[in-house]
C-alpha positions as CSV (number, residue, x, y, z in Angstrom):
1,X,8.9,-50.4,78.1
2,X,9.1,-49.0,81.4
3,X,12.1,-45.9,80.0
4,X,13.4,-44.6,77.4
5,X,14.2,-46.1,73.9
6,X,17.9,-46.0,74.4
7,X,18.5,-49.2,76.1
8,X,21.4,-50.5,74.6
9,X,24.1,-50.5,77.1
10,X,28.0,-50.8,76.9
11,X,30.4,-53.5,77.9
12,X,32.5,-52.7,80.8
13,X,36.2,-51.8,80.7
14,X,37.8,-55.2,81.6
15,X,39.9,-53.2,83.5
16,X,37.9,-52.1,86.1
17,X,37.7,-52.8,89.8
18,X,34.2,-53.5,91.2
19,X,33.6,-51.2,94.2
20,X,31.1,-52.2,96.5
21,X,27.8,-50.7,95.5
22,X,28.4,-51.7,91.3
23,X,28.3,-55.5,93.3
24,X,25.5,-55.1,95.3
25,X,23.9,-54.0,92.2
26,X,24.8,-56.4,90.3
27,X,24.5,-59.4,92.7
28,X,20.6,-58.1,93.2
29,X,20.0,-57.8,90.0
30,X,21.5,-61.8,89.3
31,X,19.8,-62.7,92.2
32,X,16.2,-61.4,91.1
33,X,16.8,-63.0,87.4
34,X,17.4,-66.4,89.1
35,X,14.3,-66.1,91.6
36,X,12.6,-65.6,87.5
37,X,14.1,-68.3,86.0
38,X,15.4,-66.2,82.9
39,X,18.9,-67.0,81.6
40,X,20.8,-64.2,80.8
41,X,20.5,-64.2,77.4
42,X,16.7,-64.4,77.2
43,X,16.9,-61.3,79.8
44,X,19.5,-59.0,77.9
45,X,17.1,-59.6,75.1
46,X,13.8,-58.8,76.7
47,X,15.9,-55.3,78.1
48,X,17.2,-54.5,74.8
49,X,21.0,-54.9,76.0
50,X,23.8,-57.1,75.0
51,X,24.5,-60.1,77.3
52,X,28.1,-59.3,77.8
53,X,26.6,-56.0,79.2
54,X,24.5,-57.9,81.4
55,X,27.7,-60.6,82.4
56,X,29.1,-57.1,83.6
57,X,26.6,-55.6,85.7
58,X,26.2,-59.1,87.5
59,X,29.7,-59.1,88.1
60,X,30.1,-55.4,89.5
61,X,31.8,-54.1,86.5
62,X,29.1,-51.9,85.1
63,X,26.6,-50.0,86.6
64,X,23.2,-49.8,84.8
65,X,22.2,-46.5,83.3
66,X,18.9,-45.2,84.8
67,X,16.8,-45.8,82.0
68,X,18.2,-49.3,81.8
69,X,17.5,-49.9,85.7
70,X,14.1,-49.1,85.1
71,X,13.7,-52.1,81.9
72,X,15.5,-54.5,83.9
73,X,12.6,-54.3,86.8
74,X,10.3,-54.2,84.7
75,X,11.1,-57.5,82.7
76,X,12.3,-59.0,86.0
77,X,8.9,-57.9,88.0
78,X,10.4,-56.0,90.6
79,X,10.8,-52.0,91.9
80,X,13.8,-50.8,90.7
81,X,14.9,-49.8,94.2
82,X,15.4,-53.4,95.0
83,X,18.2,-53.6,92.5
84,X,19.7,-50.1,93.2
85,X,20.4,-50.8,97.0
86,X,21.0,-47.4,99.2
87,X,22.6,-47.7,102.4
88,X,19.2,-47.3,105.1
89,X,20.3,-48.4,108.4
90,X,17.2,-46.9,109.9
91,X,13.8,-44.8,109.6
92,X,16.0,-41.7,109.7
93,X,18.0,-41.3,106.9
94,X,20.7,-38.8,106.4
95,X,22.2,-38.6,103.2
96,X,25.1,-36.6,103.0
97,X,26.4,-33.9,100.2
98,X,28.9,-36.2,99.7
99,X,27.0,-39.4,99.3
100,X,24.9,-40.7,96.8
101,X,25.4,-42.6,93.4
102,X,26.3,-40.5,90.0
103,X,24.3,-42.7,87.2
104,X,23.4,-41.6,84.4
105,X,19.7,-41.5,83.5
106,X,20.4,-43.0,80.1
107,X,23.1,-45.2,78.1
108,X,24.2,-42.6,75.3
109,X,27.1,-40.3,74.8
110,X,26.2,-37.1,77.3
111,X,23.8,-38.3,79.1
112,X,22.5,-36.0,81.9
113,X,23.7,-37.8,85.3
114,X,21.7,-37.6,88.4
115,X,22.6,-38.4,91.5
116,X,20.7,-41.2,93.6
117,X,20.0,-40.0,97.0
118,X,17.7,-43.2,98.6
119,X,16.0,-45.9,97.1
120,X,14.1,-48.1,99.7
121,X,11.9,-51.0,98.8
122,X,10.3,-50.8,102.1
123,X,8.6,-47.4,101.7
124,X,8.2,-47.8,97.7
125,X,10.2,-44.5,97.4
126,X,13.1,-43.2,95.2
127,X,15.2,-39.8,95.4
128,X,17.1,-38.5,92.9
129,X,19.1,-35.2,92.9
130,X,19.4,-34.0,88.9
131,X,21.6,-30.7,87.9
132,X,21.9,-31.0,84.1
133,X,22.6,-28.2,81.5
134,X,21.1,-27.3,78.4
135,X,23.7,-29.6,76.1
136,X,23.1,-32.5,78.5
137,X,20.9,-34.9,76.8
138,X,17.8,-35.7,78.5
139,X,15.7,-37.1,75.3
140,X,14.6,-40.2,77.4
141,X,10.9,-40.9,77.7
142,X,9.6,-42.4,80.8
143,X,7.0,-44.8,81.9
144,X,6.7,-46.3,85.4
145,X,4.3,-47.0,88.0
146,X,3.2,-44.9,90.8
147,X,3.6,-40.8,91.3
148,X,6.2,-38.3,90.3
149,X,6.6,-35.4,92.4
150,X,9.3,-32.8,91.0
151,X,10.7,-29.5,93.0
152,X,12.6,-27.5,90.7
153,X,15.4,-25.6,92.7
154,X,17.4,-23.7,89.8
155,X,17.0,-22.9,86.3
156,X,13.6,-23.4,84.0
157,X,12.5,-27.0,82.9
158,X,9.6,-28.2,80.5
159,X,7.8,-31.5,81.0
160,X,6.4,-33.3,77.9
161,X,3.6,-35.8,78.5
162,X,2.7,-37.7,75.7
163,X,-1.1,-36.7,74.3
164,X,-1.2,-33.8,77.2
165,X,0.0,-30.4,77.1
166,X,3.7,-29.3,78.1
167,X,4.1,-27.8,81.5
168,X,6.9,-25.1,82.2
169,X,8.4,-24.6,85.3
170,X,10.4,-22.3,87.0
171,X,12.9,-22.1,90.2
172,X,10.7,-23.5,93.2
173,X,7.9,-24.9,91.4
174,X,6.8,-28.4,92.2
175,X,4.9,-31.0,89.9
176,X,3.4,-34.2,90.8
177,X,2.2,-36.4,88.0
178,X,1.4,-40.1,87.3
179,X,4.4,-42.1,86.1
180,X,2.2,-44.2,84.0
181,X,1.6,-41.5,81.7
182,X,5.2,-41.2,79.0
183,X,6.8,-37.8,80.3
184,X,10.4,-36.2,79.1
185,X,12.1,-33.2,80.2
186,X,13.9,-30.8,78.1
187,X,16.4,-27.6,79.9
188,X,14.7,-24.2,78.4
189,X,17.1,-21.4,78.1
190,X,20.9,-21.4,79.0
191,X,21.4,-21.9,82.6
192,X,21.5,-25.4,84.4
193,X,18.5,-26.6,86.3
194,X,18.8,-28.4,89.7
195,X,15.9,-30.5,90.8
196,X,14.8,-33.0,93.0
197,X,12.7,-35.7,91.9
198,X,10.7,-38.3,94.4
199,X,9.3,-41.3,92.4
200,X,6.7,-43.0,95.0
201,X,5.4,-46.8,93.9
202,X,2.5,-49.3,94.6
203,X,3.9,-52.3,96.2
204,X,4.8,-54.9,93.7
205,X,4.1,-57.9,95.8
C-alpha cells in the first residue's frame, strides 16, 4: 500500500454540487480505471474503499482524501498527480495564496488538511502546503516512490521512519528522504507547524 491504513472513504452528500476541479478529478481517475480495464468494484476493493465512494469521486461529488489518492495510483499504475490535475498553463507557475486545493491527507474524523499547491505529471513533481496543529491527526504512514524533501517553516515536527531513527525538526530545517521507506509525522509541543513538502517521482512510463 502506497499510504496509510485508513483507506476507507465516505459516500458523498447526495446533495452536493460538483465544482470543476472534484470533476476533473474524478473524470481522470474513471478515465485511468478504464485504460486498466478494472471495473469499479474490483478497484474499490483493491483501494480498500466502498464502491459507492468510488461512483462519487467519478462523478465529481467527492474528492479523494490524500492518503486515498495515493492507493488509487498505485492500484491503477499511475502518479498520483495525473489524477489530482492543477491548473499549469506554462513552465512558470504562480500559485496564488488564494489558490490551491484543501484535501485532507487522510479519510478519518480530524484529519490534518493540506493544501495542494501543483501537481504536474510532466516534471514528476507534487507541492503541498501543510499547517496542522497538535490535535490534528496525522497517524498516516506513507510509502511512495521517488524523494521527499520537507522545509519546516513554523513550529517543531518529528518524522518516524519505520526500522530508522526519528528525526526532529525545527522552524527552517529541511529534510529530504526516500519515499520508499514508511515515514509518519507527529506535531511535538503545542504550537502549529507550517511546512512545505515537495514529493519528486521517477517517471511511471
Amino acid at each position: 500500500m502506497t499510504a496509510g491504513a485508513d483507506t476507507t472513504g465516505t459516500d458523498a452528500d447526495p446533495d452536493a454540487t460538483p465544482d470543476p476541479l472534484r470533476l476533473a478529478v474524478g473524470g481522470a481517475i474513471r478515465a485511468a480505471r478504464h485504460r486498466s480495464g478494472m471495473s469499479m468494484r474490483d478497484f474499490a476493493s483493491r483501494c480498500g474503499v466502498s464502491q459507492p465512494f468510488v461512483s462519487a469521486v467519478e462523478r465529481g461529488l467527492s474528492t479523494p482524501s490524500i492518503a486515498t489518492l495515493y492507493a488509487m495510483a498505485e492500484v491503477l499504475g499511475v502518479e498520483p498527480s495525473e489524477l489530482l490535475p492543477t491548473q499549469v498553463s506554462d513552465d512558470v507557475a504562480v500559485i496564488r495564496a488564494s489558490e490551491g486545493r484543501m484535501v485532507p491527507s487522510s479519510d478519518r474524523p480530524g484529519s490534518a488538511v493540506g493544501r495542494v499547491l501543483l501537481t504536474d505529471p510532466d516534471r514528476h513533481l507534487e507541492i503541498y502546503e501543510y499547517e496542522t496543529g497538535p490535535d490534528d491527526d496525522l497517524d498516516v504512514w506513507y510509502e511512495h516512490p521517488g524523494d521527499v524533501i520537507l522545509h519546516l517553516i513554523e513550529g517543531d515536527l518529528r518524522v518516524e521512519f519505520s526500522g530508522r531513527p526519528s528525526v526532529d525538526l525545527g522552524a527552517g530545517d529541511c529534510l529530504v528522504h526516500p519515499g520508499p521507506v514508511p515515514h509518519r509525522w507527529t506535531v511535538l509541543g503545542n504550537q502549529s507547524v507550517r511546512l512545505f513538502l515537495v514529493v519528486t517521482r521517477p517517471p511511471t512510463h
